[in-house]
N, C-alpha and C positions, 0 to 999 in steps of 0.2 A: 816639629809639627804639633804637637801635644801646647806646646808654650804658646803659638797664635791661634788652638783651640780654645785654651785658655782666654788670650785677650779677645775674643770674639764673643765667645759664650758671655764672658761677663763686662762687656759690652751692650750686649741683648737685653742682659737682667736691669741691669741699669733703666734702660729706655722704657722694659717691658715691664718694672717695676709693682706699680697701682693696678698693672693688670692682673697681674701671679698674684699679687697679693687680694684682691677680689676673687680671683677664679681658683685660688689654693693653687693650682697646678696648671701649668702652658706647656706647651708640648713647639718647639721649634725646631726648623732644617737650617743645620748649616751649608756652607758653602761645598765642603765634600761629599756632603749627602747624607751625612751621619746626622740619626735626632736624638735632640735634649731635652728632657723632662727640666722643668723650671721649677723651683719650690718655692712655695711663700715664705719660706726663712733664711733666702736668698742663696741656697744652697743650690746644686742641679747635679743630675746625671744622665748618662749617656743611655740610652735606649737600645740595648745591645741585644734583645733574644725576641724573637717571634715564634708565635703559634704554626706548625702547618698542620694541616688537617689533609689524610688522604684518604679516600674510599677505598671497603676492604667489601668483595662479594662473595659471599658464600652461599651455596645453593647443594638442595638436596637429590642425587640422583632419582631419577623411576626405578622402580624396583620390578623386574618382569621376573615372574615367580611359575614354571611350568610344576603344574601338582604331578608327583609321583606317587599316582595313586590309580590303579586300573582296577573298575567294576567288576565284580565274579558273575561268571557265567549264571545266564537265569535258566533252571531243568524247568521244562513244562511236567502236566501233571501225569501221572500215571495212562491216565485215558487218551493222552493225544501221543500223537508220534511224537518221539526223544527229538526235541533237538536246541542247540547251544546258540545263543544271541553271540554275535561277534565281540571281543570286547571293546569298550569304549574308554578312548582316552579322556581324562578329567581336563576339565578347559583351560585353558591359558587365564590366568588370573595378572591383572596390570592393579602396581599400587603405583593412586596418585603423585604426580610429581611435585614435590616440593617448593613453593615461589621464592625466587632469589631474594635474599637477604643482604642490602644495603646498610652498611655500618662505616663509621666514620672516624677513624683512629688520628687523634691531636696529638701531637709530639711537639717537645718545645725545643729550640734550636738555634743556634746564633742568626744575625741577620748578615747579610753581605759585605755589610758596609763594617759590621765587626771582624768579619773572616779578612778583611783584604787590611785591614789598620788597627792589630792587634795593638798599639799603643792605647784604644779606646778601652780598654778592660782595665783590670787591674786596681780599682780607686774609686774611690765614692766617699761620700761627705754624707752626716745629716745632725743638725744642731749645734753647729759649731765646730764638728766634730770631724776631721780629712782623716782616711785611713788609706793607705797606699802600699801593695806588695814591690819591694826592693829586691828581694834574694829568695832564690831557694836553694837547695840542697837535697842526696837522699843518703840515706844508711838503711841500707838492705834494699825493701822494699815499699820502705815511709818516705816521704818525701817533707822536709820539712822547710816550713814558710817565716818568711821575715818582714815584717811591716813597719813602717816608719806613721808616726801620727801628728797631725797639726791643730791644735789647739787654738780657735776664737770663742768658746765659750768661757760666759762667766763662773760658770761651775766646776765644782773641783772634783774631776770625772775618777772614779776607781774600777770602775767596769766597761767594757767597750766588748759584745756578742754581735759577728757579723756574722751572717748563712756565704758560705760558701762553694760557689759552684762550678766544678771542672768539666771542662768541655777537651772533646780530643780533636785531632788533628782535622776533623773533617767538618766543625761544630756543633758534633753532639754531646748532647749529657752524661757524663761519665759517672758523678756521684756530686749530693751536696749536704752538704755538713756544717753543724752549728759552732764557730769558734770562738773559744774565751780568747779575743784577742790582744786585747789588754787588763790588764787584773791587779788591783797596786794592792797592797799589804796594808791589811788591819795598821790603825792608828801610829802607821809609819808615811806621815804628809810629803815625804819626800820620794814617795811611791806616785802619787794622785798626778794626774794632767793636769795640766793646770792653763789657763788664758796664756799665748802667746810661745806655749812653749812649743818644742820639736821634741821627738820621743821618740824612739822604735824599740820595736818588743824582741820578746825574747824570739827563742827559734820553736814554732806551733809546729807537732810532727803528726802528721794524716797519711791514715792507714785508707788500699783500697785504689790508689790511682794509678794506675798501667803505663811502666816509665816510658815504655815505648809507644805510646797511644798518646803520650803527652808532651811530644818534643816543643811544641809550639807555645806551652806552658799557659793556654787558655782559661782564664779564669776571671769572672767573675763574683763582685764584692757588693752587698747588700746590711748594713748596717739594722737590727735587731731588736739592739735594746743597749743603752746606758746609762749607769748608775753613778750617780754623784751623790758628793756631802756637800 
């Protein structure tokens, strides 16, 4: 499924070319339903998370307040006959009621088309530059990640920081994290990515993600920042 995602999407880019490349960014639907953001440096990726937005009300009860507070008897004066006023109960005091309060809580989430065809996750491109999770693994309670890299840039990459975001079984946000995912070694060139090559990294271990909230191994890759010589 993923390999005629592939000849499809770049297919699209081909034809859509002079447009991405005017508009910086196209936004196209595939055939499964799934959309692809189009890049003008003829990279793409999948459009896997939406906003939802849901109303939250909260409203302030009336507050009905009886005063426990009873008048003392009024003595008349000496000169008139003695006698006692009934007591009077203090009145019923009402506080205004509060007008409901309309708030609108946005949560970010997978989209449908990512929850039913998790092969959409996992991989993302930008500047030449494919990064793709292979494996994971845990020890204890870290789970650690394996990524494989595909190199078409001219440049001789020694850094590759992608944000990482776990999503659990249901596609929501579990936690997202900045990772040095590739890192080659001071003035050792046979550290660096290079044009053409295949690579994958060491094993990156993240703290934080609930093994059991994670069987589905949801995860989303967004590329940062990379550093070449």
């Amino acid at each position: 499924m993923k390999t005629k995602l592939n000849v499809i999407a770049s297919t699209l880019l081909l034809v859509l070319a002079p447009a991405a490349m005017a508009a910086d960014v196209a936004v196209i639907t595939l055939d499964n339903g799934a959309n692809v953001r189009l890049k003008d440096d003829f990279t793409w990726e999948y459009i896997i998370t939406e906003t939802v937005s849901q109303p939250v009300q909260a409203a302030k009860a009336g507050i009905t307040k009886q005063a426990n507070v009873v008048t003392q008897p009024t003595i008349a004066s000496a000169a008139s006959i003695a006698a006692v006023t009934t007591p009077v109960a203090a009145p019923t005091v009402t506080m205004p009621t509060a007008a409901a309060i309309n708030t609108q809580v946005s949560t970010t989430r997978l989209t449908a088309a990512a929850l039913a065809q998790p092969e959409l996750l996992g991989s993302t491109a930008k500047d030449g530059i494919k990064i793709t999770l292979v494996d994971t693994k845990w020890k204890d309670d870290n789970v650690g990640l394996v990524f494989d890299f595909d190199s078409t840039s001219n440049e001789h990459v020694t850094l590759v920081e992608v944000e990482a975001s776990f999503y659990n079984d249901q596609g929501e946000l579990i936690k997202q994290e900045n990772l040095q995912a590739w890192e080659a070694i001071p003035r050792m060139p046979e550290t660096y990515l290079r044009n053409g090559q295949h690579r994958q990294s060491d094993t990156i271990w993240v703290e934080g993600v609930n093994k059991q909230q994670w069987q589905k191994q949801l995860i989303s890759l967004k590329i940062v920042e990379i550093e070449s010589r």
